[in-house]
TISE-974015 format. One line per 3 residues: number of its first residue (from 1); their letters; for each residue x negated, y negated, z negated of C-alpha. Coordinates in Angstrom, 3 decimals, m for minus. Example, Ala and Ser with C-alpha at 12.3 -4.5 7.8 and 13.67 -1.06 7.14 Angstrom:
1) as) m12.300:4.500:m7.800  m13.670:1.060:m7.140
END
This chain:
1) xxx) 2.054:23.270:m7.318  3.716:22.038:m3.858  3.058:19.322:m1.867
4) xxx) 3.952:15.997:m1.284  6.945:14.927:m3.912  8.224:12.730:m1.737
7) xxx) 9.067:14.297:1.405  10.523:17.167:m0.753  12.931:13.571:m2.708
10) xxx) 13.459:11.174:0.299  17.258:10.761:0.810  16.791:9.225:4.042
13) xxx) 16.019:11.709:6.734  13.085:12.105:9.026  13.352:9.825:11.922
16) xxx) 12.880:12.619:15.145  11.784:10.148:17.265  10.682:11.678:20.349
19) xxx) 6.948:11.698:21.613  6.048:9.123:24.499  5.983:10.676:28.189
22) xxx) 5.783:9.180:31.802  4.894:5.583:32.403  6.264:2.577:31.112
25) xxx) 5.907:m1.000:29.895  6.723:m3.336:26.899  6.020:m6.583:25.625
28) xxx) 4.074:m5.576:22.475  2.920:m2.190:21.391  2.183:m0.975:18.346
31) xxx) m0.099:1.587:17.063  1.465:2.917:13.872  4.107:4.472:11.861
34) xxx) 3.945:3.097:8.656  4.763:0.170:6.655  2.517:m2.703:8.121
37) xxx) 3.459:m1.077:11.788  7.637:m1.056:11.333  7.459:m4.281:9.870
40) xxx) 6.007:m5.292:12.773  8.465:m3.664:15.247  11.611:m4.646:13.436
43) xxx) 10.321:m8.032:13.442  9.328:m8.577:16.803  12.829:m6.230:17.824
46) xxx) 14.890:m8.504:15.670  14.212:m11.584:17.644  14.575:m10.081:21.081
49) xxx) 10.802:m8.704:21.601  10.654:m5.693:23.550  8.227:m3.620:20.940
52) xxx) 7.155:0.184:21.401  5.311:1.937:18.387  3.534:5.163:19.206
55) xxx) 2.909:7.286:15.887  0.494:9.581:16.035  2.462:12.259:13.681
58) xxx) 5.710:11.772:11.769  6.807:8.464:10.333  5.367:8.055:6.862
61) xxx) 2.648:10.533:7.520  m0.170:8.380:6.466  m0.709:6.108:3.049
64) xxx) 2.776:5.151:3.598  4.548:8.442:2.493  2.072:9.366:0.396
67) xxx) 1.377:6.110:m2.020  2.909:5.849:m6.135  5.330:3.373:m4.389
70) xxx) 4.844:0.337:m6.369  5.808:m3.056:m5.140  3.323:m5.136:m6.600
73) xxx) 3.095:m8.741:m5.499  0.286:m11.494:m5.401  m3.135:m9.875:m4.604
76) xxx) m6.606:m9.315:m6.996  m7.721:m12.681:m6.928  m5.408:m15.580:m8.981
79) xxx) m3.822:m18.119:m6.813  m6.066:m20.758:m7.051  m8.880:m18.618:m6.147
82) xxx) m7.179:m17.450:m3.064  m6.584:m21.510:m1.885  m10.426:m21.947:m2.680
85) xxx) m11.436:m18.758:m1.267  m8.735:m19.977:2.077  m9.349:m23.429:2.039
88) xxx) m6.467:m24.743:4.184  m5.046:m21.581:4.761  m4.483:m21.042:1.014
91) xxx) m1.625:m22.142:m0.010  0.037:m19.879:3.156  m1.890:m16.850:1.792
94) xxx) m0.638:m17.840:m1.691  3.026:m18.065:m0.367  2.698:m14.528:1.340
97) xxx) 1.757:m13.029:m1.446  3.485:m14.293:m4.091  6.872:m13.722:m2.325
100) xxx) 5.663:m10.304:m1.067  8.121:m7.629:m3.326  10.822:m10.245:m2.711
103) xxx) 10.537:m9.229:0.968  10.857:m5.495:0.167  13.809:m6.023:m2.250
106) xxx) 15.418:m8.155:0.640  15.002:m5.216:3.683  15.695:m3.052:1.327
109) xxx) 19.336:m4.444:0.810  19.943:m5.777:4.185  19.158:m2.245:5.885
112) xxx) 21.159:m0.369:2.844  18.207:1.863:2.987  18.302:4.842:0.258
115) xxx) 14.961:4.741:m1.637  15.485:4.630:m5.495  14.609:0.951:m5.636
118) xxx) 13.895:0.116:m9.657  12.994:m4.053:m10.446  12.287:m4.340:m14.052
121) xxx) 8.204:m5.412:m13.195  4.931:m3.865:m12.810  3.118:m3.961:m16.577
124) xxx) m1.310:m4.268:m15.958  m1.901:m3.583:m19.484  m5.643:m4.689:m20.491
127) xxx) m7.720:m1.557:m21.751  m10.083:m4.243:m23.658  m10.844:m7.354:m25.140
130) xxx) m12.648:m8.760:m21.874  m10.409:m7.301:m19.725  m7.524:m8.785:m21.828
133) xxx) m9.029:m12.074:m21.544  m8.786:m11.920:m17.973  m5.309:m10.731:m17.870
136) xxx) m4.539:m13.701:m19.905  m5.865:m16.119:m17.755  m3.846:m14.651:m14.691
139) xxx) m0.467:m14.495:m16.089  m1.047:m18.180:m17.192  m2.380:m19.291:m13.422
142) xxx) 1.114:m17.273:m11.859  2.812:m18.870:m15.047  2.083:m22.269:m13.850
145) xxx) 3.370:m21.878:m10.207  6.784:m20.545:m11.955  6.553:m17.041:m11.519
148) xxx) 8.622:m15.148:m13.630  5.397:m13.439:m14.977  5.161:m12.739:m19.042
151) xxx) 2.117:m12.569:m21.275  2.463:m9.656:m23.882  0.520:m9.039:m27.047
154) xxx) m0.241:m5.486:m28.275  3.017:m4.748:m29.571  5.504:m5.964:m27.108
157) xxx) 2.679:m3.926:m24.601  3.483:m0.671:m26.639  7.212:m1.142:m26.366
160) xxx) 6.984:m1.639:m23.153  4.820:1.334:m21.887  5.865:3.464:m24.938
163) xxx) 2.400:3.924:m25.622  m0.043:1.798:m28.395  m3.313:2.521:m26.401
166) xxx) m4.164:m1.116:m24.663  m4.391:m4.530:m26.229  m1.652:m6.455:m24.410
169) xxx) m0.670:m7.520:m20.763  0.991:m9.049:m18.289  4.821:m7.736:m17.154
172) xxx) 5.373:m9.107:m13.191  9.089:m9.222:m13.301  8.803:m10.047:m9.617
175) xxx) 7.584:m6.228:m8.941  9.251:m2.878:m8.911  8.881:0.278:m7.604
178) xxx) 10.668:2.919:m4.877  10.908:6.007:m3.099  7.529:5.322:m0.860
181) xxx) 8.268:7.602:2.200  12.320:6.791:2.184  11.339:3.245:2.505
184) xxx) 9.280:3.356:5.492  12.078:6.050:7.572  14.235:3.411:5.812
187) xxx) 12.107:0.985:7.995  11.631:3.115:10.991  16.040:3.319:11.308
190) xxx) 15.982:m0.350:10.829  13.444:m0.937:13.397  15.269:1.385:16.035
193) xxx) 19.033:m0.099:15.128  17.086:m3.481:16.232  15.707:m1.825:19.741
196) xxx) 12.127:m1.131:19.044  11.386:2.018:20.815  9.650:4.319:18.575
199) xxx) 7.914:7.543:19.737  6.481:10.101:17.093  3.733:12.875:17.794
202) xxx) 1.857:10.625:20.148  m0.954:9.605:19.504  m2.946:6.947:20.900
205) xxx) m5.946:8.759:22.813  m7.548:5.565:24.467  m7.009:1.731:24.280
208) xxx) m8.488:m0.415:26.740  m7.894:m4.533:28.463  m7.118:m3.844:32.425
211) xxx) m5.707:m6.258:34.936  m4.832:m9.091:31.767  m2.823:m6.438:29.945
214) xxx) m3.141:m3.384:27.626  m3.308:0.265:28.454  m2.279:2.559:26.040
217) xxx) m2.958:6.368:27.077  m1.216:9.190:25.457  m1.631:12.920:26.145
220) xxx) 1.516:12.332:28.287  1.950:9.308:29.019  0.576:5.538:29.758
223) xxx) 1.951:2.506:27.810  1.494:m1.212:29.209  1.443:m3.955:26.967
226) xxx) 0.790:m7.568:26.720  m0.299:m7.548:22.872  m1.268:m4.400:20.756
229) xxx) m0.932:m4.037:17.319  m3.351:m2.192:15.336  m1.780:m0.744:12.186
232) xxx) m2.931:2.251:11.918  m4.812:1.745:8.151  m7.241:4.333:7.261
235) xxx) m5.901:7.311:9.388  m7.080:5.670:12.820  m10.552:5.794:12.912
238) xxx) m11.750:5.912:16.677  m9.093:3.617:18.451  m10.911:0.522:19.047
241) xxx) m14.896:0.235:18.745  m16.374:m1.381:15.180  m12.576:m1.965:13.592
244) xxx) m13.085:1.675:11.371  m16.789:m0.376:9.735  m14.710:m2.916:8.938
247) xxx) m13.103:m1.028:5.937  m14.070:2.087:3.828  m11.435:4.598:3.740
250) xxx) m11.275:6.200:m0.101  m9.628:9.150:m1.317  m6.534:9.101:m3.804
253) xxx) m5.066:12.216:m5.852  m1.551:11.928:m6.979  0.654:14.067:m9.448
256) xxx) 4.132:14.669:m10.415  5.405:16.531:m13.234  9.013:18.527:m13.035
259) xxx) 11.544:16.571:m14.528  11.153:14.997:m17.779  14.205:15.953:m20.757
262) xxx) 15.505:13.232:m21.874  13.538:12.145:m24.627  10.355:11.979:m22.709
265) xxx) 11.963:10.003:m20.292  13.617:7.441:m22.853  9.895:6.883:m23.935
268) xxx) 7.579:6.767:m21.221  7.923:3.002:m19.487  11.006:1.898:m20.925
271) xxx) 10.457:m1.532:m20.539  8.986:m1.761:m16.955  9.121:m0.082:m13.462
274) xxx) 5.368:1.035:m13.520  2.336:0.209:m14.618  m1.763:0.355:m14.078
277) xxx) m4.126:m1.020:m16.065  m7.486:m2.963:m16.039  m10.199:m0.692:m15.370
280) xxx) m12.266:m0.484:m11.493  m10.926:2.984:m11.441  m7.579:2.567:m12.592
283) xxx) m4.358:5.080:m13.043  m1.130:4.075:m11.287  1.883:5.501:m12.916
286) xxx) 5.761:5.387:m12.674  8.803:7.444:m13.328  11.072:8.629:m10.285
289) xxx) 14.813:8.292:m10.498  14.677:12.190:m11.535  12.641:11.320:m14.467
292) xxx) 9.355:12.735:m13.056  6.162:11.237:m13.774  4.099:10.520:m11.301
295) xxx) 0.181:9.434:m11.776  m2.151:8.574:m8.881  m5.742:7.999:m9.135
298) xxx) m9.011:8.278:m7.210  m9.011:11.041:m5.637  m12.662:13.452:m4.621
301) xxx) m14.624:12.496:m1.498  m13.387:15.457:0.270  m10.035:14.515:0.310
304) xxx) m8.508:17.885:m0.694  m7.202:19.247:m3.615  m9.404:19.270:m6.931
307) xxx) m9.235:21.276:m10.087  m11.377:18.820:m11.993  m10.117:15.584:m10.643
310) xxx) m6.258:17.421:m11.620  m7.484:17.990:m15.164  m8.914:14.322:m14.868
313) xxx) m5.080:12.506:m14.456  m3.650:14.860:m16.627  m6.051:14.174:m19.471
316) xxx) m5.787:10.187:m18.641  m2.015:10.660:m19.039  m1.737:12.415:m22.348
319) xxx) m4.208:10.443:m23.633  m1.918:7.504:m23.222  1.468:9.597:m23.744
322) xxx) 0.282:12.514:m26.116  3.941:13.965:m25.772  3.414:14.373:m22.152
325) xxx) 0.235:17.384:m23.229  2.984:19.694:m22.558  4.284:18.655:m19.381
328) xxx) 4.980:21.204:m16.552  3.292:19.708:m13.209  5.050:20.577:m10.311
331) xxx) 3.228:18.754:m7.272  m0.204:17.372:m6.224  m1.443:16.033:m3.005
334) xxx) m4.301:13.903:m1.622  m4.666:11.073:0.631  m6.192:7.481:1.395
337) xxx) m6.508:3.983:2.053  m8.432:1.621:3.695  m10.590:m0.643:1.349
340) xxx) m12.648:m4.125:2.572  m15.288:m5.064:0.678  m13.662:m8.460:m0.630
343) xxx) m10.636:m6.067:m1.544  m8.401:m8.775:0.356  m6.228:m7.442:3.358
346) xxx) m7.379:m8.296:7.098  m5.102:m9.203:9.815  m7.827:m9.573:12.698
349) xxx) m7.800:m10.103:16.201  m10.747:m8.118:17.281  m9.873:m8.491:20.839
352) xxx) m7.843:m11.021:22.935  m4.411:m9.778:22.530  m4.982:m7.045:20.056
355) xxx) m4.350:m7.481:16.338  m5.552:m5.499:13.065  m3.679:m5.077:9.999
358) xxx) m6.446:m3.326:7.424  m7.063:m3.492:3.651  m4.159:m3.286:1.155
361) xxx) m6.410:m1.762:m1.405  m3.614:m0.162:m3.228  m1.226:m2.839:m2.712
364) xxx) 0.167:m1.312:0.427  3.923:m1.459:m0.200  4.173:m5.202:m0.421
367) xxx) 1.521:m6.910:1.425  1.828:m4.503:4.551  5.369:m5.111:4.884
370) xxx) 4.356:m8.659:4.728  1.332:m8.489:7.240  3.365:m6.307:9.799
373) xxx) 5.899:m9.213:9.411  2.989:m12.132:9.799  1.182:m9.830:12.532
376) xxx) 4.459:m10.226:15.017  3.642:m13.565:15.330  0.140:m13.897:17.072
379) xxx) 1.422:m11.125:19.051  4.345:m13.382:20.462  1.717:m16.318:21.191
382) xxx) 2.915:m17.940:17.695  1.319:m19.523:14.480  0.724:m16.037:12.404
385) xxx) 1.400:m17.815:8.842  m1.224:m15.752:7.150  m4.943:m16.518:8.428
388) xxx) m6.314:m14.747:11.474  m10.354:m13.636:10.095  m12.949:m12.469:11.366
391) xxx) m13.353:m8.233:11.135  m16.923:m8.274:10.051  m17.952:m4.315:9.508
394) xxx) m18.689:m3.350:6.275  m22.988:m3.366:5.523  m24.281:m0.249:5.380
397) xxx) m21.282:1.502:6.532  m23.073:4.955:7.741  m24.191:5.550:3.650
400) xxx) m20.350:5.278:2.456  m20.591:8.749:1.413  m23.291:8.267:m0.883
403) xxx) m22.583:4.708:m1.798  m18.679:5.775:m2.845  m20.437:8.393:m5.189
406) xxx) m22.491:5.972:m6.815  m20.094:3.428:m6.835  m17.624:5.678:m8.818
409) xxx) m20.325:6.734:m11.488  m21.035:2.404:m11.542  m17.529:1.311:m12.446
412) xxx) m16.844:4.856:m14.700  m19.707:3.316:m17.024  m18.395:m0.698:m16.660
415) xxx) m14.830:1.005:m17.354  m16.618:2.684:m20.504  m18.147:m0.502:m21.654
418) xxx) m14.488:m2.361:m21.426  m15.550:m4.917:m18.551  m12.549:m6.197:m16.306
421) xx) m11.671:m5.268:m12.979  m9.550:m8.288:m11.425
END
C-alpha cells in the first residue's frame, strides 16, 4: 500500500515556500504550517499585520495533511455545559464552536480553494442504548439553540449510513467534509495572496523573550517578533518549556481503499458526508470525491505502520458494510494529535506575548481554523473572543506511555459494555 492518500489527491499544489535566511523582523510570528497556524497568518495579513510563519517541513506536513478531513462543528461537551463549564466566557466559546464548519465553508469559497468540499452533515450514530440516550439529549440541547441538527431513529440511521448496525443518531447538517491537505495549501495561498510571509523547511530551533521582543532562531536565520504564535499541535514538542505536558500526543492509523464501483459507492453514506460513532475509541469514516473509503482510527503507540491495527479498521469496516469484505486497500499511513485531558482545545498564553493553540482532539479541521482565527487577536493587543486559560501540564505526564496502553484496554472494555463516550 502507498502512503499518504492525500498528497497523492490534492488538486492544489504544494506551496514551495522558501526556507527563512538572514535577519529580519515582523510584527507577529508564527510557528506553524497547518490549519490553526494559516488561520492565524491570513487573519492577522488580512487586516494589515505584518505576520511571518516559519514551518518546520512542508505545509500540511503535520495532523493537518494527514487527518479524515471532517468538518465537524460544536465540541464534546453540549452547549450548556460549555457556558457552565466557561462561566462568562460561555456563551463566546458556544458561538465559536457552533459556527465553526460555517467558517471553513466560508474560506473555502472566498479563496476558490480546490478541496472536494461535500456539506450534507456529519452522522454520530449511537452503537447502544446508553450511548443513544446521550446522543438524544445532545441533538435536542443544539436543537434548542436552532441548529439545523436532526434526531434519527434506527431506520432513518440505516438509510443514512447504508448500514443497520447502530440504534439511531444525530445528522449535523451544519458539518461536511474535504480534501484535508488541499485545504490547508488552500490556506497557505490565501495567507500569502494577503502578505503573510511564509517560509517552509525552517524550523524553529530556539525561542526566547530579549530586549521586550521575541527571538526566533533558525538554522539560518534570526526572526524578531513582537508576539509569537505557537501552533505547532503535537509535532512541536521542545519549543517552549512545559507547553508539550500540557497535552498527550496519540497516534492515529488511517486507510483508503482504491476506488469504489459504483454500487458500493451508491451504498456506503448516502445520506451524509461522514460519520463516527459513539464509542471512546471511535472509527472516523468518509468517502472521497473518487469514491474511496477512507477509515481512521487509533493508531499503535509507535506511530508506524501496523499489521494488526490494519486488520483492526478493516474488520471494524466490514463489520458495518459487509460488502466492503472485498475491498482492495490501496493506502495506509500514521500520524497524531494533541489531546488535553478535558478533551477541550487550549489557546494559552504561556508567556507574555506568546500564544498556544493545542487540543482539537480530532476536531482539528474546524475548531483550529477557528482558534488560529481567535489567536490573531491577543497577538494584536485585542479581546481574543474565545477564553485565554491557563496551560496546566497534564498529571503524570512522564507515564503517558503506559497510561495510553491502559487507557486503550479501559475504554475497549466500556466500548464492549455499550457505555457512551460524549
Amino acid at each position: 500500500m502507498r502512503g499518504i492518500l492525500w498528497e497523492d489527491t490534492a488538486a492544489e499544489p504544494p506551496l514551495s515556500a522558501p526556507a527563512f535566511a538572514g535577519e529580519a523582523a515582523c510584527s507577529v510570528a508564527v510557528i506553524g504550517g497547518g490549519y490553526a497556524g494559516l488561520s492565524a497568518a491570513l487573519h492577522l495579513a488580512g487586516q494589515g499585520t505584518d505576520c511571518c510563519l516559519l514551518e518546520a517541513g512542508s505545509v500540511g506536513a503535520g495532523a493537518s495533511g494527514r487527518n479524515n478531513g471532517q468538518v465537524i462543528p460544536g465540541l464534546k461537551l453540549a452547549p450548556d455545559a460549555l457556558e457552565e463549564r466557561y462561566g462568562d466566557a460561555g456563551a463566546a466559546v458556544v458561538e465559536t464552536a457552533s459556527g465553526a464548519a460555517d467558517r471553513v465553508f466560508e474560506l473555502i469559497e472566498r479563496h476558490a480553494i480546490a478541496c472536494e468540499p461535500d456539506r450534507r452533515g456529519w452522522l454520530r450514530a449511537a452503537h447502544s442504548g446508553v450511548a443513544l440516550a446521550s446522543v438524544e439529549k445532545l441533538a435536542r440541547a443544539w436543537q434548542a439553540r436552532g441548529a439545523p441538527v436532526d434526531l434519527l431513529d434506527a431506520g432513518a440511521t440505516a438509510q443514512a449510513l447504508g448500514s443497520d448496525f447502530y440504534l439511531g443518531g444525530l445528522l449535523d447538517r451544519r458539518a461536511g467534509r474535504l480534501q484535508p491537505l488541499a485545504y490547508c495549501r488552500g490556506l497557505a495561498r490565501a495567507a500569502r495572496a494577503a502578505g503573510a510571509r511564509l517560509h517552509e523547511q525552517s524550523p524553529v530551533l530556539s525561542l526566547r523573550r530579549e530586549g521586550g521582543c521575541w527571538l526566533l532562531e533558525t538554522a539560518r536565520g534570526r526572526l524578531t517578533a513582537e508576539a509569537v504564535i505557537l501552533a505547532v499541535g503535537a509535532y512541536g514538542e521542545r519549543l517552549w518549556p512545559g507547553w508539550s505536558r500540557t497535552y498527550i500526543a496519540v497516534q492515529s492509523m488511517q486507510l483508503a481503499s482504491a476506488p469504489l464501483s459504483d454500487n458500493l459507492r451508491a451504498a456506503v453514506m448516502p445520506g451524509a458526508s461522514a460519520m463516527s460513532d459513539t464509542r471512546k475509541l471511535a472509527n472516523a469514516i468518509r468517502l472521497d470525491a473518487a469514491g474511496r473509503v477512507c477509515i481512521a482510527g487509533r493508531g499503535p503507540l509507535s506511530g508506524r505502520l501496523d499489521a494488526g491495527v490494519v486488520r483492526q479498521l478493516q474488520g471494524g469496516l466490514t463489520r458495518l458494510f459487509p460488502a466492503l469484505a472485498e475491498a482492495a486497500w490501496s493506502h495506509a499511513w500514521p500520524g497524531r494529535v494533541a489531546i488535553t485531558r478535558d478533551e477541550l482545545p487550549r489557546l494559552a498564553a504561556p508567556a507574555p506575548g506568546l500564544y498556544g493553540i493545542v487540543g482539537f482532539n480530532g476536531r482539528g479541521v474546524a475548531m483550529a481554523t477557528a482558534l488560529g482565527r481567535a489567536a490573531a487577536a491577543p497577538a494584536l493587543g485585542r479581546p481574543a473572543g474565545f477564553p485565554v486559560v491557563p496551560s496546566a501540564p497534564v498529571p503524570l505526564h512522564r507515564l503517558r506511555r503506559p497510561l495510553l496502553a491502559a487507557a486503550v484496554s479501559y475504554y475497549r472494555l466500556r466500548d464492549g459494555l455499550g457505555l457512551a463516550s460524549r
